[in-house]
DSSP file (Angstrom, degrees, kcal/mol; ACC not computed):
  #  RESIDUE AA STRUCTURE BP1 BP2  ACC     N-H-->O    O-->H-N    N-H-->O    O-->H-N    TCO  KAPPA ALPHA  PHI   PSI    X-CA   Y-CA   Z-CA
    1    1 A X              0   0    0      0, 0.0     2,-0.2     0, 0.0     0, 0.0   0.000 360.0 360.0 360.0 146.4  -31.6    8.3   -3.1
    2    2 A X        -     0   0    0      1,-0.0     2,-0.4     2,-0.0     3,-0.4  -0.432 360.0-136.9 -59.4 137.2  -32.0    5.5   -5.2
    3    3 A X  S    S+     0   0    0      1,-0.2    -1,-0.0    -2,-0.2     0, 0.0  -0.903  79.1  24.0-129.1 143.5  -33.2    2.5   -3.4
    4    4 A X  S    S+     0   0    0     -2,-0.4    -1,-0.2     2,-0.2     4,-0.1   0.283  93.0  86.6  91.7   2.9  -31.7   -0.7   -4.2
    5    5 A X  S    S+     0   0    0     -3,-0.4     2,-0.2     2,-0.1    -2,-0.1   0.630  75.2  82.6-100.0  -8.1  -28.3    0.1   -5.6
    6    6 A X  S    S-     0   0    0     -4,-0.2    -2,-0.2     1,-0.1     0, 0.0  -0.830  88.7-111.8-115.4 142.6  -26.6    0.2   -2.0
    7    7 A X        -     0   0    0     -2,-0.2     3,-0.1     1,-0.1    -2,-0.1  -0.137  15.8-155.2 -73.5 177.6  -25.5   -3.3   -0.3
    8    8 A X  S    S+     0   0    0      1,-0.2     2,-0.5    -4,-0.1    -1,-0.1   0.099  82.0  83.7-130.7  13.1  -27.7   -4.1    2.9
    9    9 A X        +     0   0    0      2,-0.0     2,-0.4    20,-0.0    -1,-0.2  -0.762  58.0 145.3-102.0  81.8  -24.6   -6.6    4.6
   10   10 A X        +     0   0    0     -2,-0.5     2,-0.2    -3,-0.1    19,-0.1  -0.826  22.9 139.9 -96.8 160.5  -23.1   -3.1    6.0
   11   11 A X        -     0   0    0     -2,-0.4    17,-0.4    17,-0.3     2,-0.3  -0.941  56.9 -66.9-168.3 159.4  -21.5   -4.4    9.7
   12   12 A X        +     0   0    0     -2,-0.2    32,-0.5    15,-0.2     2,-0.4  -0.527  46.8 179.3 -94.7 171.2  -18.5   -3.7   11.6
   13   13 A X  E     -a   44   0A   0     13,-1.1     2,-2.0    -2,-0.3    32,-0.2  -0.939  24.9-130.3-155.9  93.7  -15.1   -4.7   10.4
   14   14 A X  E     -a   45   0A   0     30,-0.7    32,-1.2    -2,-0.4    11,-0.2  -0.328  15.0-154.7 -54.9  72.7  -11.8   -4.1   12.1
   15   15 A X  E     -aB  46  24A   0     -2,-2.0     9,-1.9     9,-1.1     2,-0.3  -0.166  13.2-174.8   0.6 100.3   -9.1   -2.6    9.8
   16   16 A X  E     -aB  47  23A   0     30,-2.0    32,-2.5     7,-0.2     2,-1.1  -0.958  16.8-143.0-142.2 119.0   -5.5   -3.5   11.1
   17   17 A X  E >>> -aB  48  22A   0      5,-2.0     3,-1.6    -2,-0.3     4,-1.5  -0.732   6.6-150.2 -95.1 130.5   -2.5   -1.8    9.3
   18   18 A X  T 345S+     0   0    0     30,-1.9    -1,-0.2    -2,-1.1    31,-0.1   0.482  84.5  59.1 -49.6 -18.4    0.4   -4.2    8.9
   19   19 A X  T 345S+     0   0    0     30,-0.5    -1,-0.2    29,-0.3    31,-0.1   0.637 124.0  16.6-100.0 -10.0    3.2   -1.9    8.9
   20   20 A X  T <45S-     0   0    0     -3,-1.6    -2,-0.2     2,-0.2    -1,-0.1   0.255  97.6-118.5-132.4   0.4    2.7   -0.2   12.2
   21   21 A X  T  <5 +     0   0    0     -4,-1.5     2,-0.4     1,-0.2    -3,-0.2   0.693  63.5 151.5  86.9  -2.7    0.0   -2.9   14.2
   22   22 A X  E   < -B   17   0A   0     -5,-1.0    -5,-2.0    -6,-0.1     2,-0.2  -0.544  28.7-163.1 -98.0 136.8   -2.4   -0.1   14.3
   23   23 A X  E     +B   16   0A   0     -2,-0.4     2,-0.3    -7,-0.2    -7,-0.2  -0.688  12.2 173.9-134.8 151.3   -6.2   -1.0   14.3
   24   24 A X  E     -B   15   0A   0     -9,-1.9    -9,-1.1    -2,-0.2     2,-0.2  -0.987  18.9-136.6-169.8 150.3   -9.8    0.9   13.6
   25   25 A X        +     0   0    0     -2,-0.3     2,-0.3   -11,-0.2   -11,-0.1  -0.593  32.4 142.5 -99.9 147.1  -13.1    0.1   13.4
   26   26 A X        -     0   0    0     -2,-0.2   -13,-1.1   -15,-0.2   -15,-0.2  -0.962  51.1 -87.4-179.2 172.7  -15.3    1.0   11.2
   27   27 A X        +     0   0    0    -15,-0.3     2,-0.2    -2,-0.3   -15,-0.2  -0.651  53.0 160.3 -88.5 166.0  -18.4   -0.4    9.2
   28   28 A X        -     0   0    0    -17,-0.4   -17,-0.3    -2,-0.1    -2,-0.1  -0.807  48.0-140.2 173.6 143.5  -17.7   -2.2    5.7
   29   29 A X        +     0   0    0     -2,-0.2     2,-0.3   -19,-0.1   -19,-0.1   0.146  58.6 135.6 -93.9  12.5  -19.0   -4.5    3.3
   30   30 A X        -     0   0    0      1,-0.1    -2,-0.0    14,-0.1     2,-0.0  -0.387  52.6-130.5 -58.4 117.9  -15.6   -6.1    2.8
   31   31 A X        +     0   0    0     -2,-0.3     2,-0.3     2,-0.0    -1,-0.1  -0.411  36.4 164.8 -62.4 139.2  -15.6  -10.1    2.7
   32   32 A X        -     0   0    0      1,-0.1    14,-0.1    14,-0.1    12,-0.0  -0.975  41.9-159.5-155.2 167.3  -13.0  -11.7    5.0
   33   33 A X  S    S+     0   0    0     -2,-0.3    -1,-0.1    12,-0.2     2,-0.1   0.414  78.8  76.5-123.0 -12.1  -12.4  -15.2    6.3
   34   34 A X        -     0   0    0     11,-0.5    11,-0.4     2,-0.0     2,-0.2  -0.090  55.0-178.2 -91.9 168.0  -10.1  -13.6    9.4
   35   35 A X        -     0   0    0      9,-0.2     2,-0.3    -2,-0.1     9,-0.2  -0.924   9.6-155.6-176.2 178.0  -11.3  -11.9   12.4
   36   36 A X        -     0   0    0      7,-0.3     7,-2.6    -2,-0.2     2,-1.2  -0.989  21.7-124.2-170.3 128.4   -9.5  -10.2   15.7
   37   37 A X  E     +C   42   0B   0     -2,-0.3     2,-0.3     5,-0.2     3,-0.2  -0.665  30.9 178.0 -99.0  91.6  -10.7   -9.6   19.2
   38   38 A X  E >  S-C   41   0B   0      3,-1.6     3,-2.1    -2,-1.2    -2,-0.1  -0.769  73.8 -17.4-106.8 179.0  -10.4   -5.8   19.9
   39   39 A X  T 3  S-     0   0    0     -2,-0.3    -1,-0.2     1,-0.3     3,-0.1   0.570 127.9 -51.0 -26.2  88.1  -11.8   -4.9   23.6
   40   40 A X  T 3  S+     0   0    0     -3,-0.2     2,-0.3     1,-0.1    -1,-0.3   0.234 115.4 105.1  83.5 -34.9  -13.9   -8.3   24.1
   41   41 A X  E <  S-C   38   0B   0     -3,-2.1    -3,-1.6    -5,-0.0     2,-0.7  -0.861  70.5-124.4-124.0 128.7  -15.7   -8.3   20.9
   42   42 A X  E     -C   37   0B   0     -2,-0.3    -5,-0.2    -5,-0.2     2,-0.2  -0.811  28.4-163.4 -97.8  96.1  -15.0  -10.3   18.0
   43   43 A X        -     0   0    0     -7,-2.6     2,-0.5    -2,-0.7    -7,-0.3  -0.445  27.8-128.1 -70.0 146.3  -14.2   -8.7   14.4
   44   44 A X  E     -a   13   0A   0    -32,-0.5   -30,-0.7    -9,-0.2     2,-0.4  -0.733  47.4-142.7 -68.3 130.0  -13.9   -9.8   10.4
   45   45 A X  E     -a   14   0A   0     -2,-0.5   -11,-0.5   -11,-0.4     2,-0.5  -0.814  22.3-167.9-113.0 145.6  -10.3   -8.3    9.8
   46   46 A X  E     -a   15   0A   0    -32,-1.2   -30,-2.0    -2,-0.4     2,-0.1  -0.970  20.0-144.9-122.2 110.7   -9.3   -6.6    6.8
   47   47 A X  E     -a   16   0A   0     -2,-0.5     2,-0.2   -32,-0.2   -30,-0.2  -0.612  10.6-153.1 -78.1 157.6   -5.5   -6.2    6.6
   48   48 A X  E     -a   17   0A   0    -32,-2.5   -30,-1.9     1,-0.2   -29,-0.3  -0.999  25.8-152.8-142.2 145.8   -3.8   -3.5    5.2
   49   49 A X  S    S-     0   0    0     -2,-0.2   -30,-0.5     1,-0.2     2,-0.2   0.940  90.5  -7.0 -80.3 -42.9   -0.4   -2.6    3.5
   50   50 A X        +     0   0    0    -32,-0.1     2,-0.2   -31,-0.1    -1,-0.2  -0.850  67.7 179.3-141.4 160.7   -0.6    1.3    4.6
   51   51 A X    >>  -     0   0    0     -2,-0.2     4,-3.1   -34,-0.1     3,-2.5  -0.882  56.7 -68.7-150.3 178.4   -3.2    3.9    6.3
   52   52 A X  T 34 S+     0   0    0      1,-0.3     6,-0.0     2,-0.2     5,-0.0   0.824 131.3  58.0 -54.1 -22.3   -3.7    7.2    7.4
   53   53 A X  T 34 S+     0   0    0      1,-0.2    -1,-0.3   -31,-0.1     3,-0.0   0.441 114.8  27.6-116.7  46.5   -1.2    6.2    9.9
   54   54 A X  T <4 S+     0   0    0     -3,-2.5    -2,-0.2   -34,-0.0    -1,-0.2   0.190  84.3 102.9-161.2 -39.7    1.5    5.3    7.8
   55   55 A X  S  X S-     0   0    0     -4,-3.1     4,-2.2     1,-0.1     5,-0.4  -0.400  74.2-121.3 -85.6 154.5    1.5    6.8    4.9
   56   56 A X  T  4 S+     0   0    0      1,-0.2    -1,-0.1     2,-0.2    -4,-0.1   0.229 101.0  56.1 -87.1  20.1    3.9    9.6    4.5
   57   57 A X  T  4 S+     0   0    0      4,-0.1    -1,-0.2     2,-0.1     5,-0.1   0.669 109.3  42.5 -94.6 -45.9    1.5   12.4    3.8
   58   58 A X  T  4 S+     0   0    0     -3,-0.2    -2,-0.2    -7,-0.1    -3,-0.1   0.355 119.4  42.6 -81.0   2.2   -0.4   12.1    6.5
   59   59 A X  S  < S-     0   0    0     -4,-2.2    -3,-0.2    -5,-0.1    -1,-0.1   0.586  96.7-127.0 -92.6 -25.1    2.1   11.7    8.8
   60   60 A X  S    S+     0   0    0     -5,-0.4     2,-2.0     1,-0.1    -4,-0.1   0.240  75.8 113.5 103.0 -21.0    4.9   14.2    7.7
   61   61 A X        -     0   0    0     -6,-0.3    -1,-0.1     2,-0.0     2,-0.1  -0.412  45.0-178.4 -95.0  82.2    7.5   11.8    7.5
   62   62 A X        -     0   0    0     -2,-2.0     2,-0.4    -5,-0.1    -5,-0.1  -0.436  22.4-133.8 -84.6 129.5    8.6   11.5    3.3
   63   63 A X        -     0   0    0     -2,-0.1     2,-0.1     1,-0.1    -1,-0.1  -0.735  13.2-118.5 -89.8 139.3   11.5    8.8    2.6
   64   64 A X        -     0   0    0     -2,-0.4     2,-0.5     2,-0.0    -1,-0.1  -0.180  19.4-153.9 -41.5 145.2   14.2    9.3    0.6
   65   65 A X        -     0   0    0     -2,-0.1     2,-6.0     0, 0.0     3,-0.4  -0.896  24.7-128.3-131.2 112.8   14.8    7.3   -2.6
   66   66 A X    >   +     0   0    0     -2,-0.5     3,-1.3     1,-0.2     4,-0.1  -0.235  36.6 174.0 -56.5  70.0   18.0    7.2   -3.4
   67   67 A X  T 3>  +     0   0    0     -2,-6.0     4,-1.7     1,-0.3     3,-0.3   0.654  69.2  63.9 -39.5 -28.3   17.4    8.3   -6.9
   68   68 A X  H 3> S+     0   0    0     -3,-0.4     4,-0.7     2,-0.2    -1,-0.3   0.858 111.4  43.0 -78.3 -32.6   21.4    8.6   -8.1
   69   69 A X  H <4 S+     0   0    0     -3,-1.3    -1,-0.2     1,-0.2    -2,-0.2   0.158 111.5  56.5-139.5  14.7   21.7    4.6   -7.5
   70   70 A X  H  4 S+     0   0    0     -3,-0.3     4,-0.5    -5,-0.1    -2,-0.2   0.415 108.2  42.2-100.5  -9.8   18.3    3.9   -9.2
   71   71 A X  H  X S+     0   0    0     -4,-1.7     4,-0.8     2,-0.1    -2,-0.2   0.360 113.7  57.9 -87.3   4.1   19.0    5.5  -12.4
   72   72 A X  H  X S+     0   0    0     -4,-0.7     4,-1.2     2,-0.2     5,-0.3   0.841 111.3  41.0 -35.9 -64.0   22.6    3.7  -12.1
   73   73 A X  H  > S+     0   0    0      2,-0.2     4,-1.0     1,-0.2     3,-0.5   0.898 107.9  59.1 -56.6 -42.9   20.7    0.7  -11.9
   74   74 A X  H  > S+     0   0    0     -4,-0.5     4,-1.7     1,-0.3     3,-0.2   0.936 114.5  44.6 -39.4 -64.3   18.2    2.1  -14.9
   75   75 A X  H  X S+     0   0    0     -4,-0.8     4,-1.5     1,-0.3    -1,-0.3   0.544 111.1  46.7 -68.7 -35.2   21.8    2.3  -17.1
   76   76 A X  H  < S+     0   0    0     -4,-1.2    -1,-0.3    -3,-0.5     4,-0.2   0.590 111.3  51.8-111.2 -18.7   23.3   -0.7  -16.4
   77   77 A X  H >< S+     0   0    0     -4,-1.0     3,-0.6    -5,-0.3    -2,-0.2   0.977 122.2  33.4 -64.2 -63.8   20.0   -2.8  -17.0
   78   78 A X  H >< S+     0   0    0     -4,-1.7     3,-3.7     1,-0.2    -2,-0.2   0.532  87.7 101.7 -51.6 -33.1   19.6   -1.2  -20.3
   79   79 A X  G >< S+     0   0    0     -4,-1.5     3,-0.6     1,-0.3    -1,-0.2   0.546  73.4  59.5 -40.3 -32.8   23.0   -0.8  -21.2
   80   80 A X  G <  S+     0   0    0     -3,-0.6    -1,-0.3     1,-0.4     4,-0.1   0.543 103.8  56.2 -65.2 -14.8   23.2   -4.0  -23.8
   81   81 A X  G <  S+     0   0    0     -3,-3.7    -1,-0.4     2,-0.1     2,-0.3  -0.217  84.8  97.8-115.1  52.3   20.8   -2.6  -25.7
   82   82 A X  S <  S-     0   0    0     -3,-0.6     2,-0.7     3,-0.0     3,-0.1  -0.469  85.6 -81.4-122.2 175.6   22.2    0.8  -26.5
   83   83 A X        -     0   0    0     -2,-0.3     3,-0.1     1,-0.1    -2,-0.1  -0.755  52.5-109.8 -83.4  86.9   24.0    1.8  -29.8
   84   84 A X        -     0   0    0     -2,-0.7     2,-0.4    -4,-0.1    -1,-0.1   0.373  33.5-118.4 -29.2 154.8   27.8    0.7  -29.8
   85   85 A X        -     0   0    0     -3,-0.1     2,-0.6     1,-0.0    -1,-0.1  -0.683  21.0-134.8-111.1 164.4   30.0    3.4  -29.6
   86   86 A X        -     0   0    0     -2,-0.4    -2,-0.0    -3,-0.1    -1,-0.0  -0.762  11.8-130.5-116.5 124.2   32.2    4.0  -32.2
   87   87 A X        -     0   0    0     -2,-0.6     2,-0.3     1,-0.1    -1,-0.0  -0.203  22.6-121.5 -94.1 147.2   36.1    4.8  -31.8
   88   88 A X        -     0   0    0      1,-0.0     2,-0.4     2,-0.0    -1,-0.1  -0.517  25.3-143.1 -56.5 118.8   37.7    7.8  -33.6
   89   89 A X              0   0    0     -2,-0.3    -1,-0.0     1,-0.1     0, 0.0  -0.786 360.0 360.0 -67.4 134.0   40.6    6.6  -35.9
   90   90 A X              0   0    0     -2,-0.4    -1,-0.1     0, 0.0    -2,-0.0   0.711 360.0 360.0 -99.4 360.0   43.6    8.9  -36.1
């Protein structure tokens, strides 16, 4: 290994994802101004929007998107800028 290219602050750093409260430890060089008392012992906290125990891959649970009433929306954004339509005379 190359010596000098890897940082030397490694320590540990509590992890806490926001969407479900759910918290892990783990070492990280991460800066943070926060911190978070798991059993006794006082961490730097890093929040996060999703993790392994959140996200819908590693849990099995995939959302829906209502797709039909987001390309509605697509169409109706866009709609001014489309090509007039033009009426048959008879």
């Amino acid at each position: 290994m190359k010596k000098g290219i890897h940082p030397e602050n490694y320590r540990l750093v509590a992890f806490k994802d926001m969407s479900n409260e759910d918290v892990f430890i783990t070492k990280s060089t991460a800066d943070t101004k926060e911190t978070l008392e798991v059993d006794g012992v006082e961490y730097p906290l890093v929040k996060l929007e999703i993790s392994r125990t959140s996200h819908p891959f590693y849990t099995g649970k995939a959302k829906f998107l209502d797709t039909a009433g987001r390309i509605d929306k697509f169409k109706n954004k866009y709609k001014k800028f489309s090509k007039p339509e033009t009426k048959e005379e008879e």
